[in-house]
BAVO-189991 format. One record per atom (N, C-alpha, C): x, y, z. Coordinates in steps of 0.1 Angstrom, whole numbers, padded with zeros to 4 digits, always signed. Example, Ala and Ser with C-alpha at 12.3 -4.5 7.8 and 13.67 -1.06 7.14 Angstrom:
BEGIN
+0132-0057+0078/+0123-0045+0078/+0132-0033+0078/+0128-0022+0071/+0137-0011+0071/+0129+0000+0079/
% end
This chain:
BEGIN
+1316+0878+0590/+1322+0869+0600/+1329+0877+0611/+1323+0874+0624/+1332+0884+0637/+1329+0897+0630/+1319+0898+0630/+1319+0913+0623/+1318+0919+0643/+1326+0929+0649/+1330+0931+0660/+1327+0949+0661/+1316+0955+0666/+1325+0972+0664/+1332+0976+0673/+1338+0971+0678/+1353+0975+0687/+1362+0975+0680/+1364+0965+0672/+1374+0963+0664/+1375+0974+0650/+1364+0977+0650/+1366+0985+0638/+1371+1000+0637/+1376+1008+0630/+1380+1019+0625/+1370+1026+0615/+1364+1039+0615/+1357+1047+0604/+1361+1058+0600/+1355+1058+0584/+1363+1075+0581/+1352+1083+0578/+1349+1093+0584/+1339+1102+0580/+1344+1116+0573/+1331+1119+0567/+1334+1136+0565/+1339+1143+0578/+1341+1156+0572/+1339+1166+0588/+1322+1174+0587/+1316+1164+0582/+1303+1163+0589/+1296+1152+0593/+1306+1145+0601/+1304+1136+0601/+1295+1122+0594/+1295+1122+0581/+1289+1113+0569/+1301+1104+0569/+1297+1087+0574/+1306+1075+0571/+1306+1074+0555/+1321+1076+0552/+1327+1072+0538/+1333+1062+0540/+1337+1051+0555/+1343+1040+0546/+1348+1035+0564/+1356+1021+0564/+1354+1014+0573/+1365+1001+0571/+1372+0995+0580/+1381+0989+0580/+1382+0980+0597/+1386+0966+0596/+1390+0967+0612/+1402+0955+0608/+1405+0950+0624/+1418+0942+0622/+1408+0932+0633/+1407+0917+0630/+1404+0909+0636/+1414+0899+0639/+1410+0893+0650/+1422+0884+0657/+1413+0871+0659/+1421+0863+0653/+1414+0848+0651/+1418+0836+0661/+1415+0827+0662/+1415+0817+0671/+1432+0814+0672/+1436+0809+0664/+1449+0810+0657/+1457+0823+0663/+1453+0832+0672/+1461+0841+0671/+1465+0851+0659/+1462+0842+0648/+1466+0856+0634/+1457+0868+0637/+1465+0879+0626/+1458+0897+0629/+1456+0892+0614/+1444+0900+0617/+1438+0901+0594/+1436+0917+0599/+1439+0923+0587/+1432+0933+0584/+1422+0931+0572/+1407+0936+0576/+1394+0929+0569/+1388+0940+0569/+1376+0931+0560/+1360+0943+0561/+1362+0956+0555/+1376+0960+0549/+1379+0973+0541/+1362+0979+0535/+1358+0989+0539/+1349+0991+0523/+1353+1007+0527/+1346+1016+0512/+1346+1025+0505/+1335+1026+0505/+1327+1041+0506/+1313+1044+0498/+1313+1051+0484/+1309+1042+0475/+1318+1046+0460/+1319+1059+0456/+1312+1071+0463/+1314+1080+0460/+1326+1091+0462/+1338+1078+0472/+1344+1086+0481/+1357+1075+0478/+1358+1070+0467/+1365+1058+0461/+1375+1067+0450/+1389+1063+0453/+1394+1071+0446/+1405+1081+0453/+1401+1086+0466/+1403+1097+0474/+1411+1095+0484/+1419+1085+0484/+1426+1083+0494/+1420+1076+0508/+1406+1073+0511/+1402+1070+0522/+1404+1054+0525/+1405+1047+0512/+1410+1029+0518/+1430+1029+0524/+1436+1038+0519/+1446+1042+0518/+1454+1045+0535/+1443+1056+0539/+1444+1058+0552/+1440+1047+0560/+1429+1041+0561/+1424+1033+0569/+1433+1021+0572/+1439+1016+0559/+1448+1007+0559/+1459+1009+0566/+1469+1023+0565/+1479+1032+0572/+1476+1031+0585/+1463+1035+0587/+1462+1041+0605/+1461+1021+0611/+1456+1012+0604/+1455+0996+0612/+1472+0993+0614/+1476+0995+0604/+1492+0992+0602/+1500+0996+0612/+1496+1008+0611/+1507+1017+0621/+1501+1012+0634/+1492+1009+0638/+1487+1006+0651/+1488+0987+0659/+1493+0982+0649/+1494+0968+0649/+1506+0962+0649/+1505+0949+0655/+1516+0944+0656/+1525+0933+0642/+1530+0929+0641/+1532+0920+0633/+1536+0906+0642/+1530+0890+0629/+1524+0896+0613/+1509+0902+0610/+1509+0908+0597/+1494+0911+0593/+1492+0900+0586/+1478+0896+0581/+1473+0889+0573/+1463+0897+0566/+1462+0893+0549/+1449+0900+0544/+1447+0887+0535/+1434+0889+0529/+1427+0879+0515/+1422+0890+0510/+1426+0888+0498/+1419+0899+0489/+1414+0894+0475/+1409+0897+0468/+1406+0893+0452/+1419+0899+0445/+1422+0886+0437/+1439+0888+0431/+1441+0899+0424/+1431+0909+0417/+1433+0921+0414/+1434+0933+0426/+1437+0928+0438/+1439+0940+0445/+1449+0946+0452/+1458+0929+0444/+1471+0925+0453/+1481+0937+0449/+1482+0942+0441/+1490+0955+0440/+1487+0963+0445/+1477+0965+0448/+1471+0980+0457/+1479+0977+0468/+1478+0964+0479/+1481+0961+0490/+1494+0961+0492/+1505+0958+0477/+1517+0953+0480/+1525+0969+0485/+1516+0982+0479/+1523+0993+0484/+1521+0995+0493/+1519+0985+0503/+1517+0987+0518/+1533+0978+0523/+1533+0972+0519/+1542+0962+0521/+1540+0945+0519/+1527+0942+0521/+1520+0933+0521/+1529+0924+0509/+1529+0907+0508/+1532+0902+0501/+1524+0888+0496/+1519+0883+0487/+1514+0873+0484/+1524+0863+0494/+1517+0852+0501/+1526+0844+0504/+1520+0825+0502/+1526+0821+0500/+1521+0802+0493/+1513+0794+0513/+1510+0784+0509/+1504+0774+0519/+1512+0775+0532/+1523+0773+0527/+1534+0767+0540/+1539+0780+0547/+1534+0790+0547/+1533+0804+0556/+1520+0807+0561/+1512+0804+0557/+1494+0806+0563/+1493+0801+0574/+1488+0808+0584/+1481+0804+0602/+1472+0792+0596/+1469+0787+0607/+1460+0776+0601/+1443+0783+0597/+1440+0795+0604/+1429+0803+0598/+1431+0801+0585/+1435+0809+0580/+1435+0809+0563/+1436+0801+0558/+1449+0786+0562/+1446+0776+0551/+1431+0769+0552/+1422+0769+0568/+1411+0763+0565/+1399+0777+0556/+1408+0789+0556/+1398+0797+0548/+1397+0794+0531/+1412+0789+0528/+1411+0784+0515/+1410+0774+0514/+1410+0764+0515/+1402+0750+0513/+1382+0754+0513/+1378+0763+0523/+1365+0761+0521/+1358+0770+0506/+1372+0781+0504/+1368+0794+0492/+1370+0786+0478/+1383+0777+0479/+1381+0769+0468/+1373+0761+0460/+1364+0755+0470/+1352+0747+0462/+1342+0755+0455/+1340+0768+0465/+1332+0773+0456/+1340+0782+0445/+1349+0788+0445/+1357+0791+0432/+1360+0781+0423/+1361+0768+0428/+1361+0756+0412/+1347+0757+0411/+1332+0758+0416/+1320+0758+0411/+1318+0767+0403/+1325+0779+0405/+1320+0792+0396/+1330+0797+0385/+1345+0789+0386/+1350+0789+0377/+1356+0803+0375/+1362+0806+0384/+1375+0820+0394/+1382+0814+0398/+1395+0826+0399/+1404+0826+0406/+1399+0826+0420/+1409+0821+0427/+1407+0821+0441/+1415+0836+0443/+1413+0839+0464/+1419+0849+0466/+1431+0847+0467/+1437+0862+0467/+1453+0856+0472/+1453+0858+0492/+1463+0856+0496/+1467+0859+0510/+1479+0864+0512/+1476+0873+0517/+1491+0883+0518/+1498+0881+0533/+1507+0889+0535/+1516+0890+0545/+1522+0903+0547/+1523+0909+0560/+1530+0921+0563/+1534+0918+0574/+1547+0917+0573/+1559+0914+0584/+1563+0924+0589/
% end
């Protein structure tokens, strides 16, 4: 979704080989997400989601927004990032969870969480 390459950030070798990729999209709503994080698993481990996340941060305004899978939410909180409930969400995300939920009650998961970096 809005997958944009302007918007995005990449981390390569210094041979130049893509290990991994990150951007910050800006939604109707005005909210910033930082999204689209990936890793090439061989390169997982090594500090490269770490940086990418650092260099959007440092380069952004506040607030941030992320969704993540609720196991990732401690990776993120050492950023600063905080879980936050309904009544803090741009209206992006709450219409993002209302539509993630149906299919999480179908398949019988946790939903994601949504964070915040103020």
């Amino acid at each position: 979704m809005d997958l944009n390459w302007k918007h995005f950030i990449v981390a390569e070798t210094s041979e130049g080989v893509f290990i991994g990729c990150a951007q910050l999209k800006t939604h109707q709503d005005k909210s910033l997400e930082v999204a689209s994080l990936a890793v090439e698993d061989a390169f997982r481990g090594q500090g490269v989601a770490r940086a990418l996340i650092e260099k959007l941060i440092t380069q952004s305004p506040r607030p941030l927004y992320l969704m993540c899978r609720p196991e990732l939410g401690v990776f993120y909180e050492r950023f600063g990032f905080r879980v936050i409930g309904v009544e803090e969400m741009p209206p992006y995300f709450l219409r993002m969870l209302r539509v993630i939920k149906v299919f999480v009650f179908l398949i019988r998961r946790e939903g994601p969480l949504i964070m915040r970096l103020d």
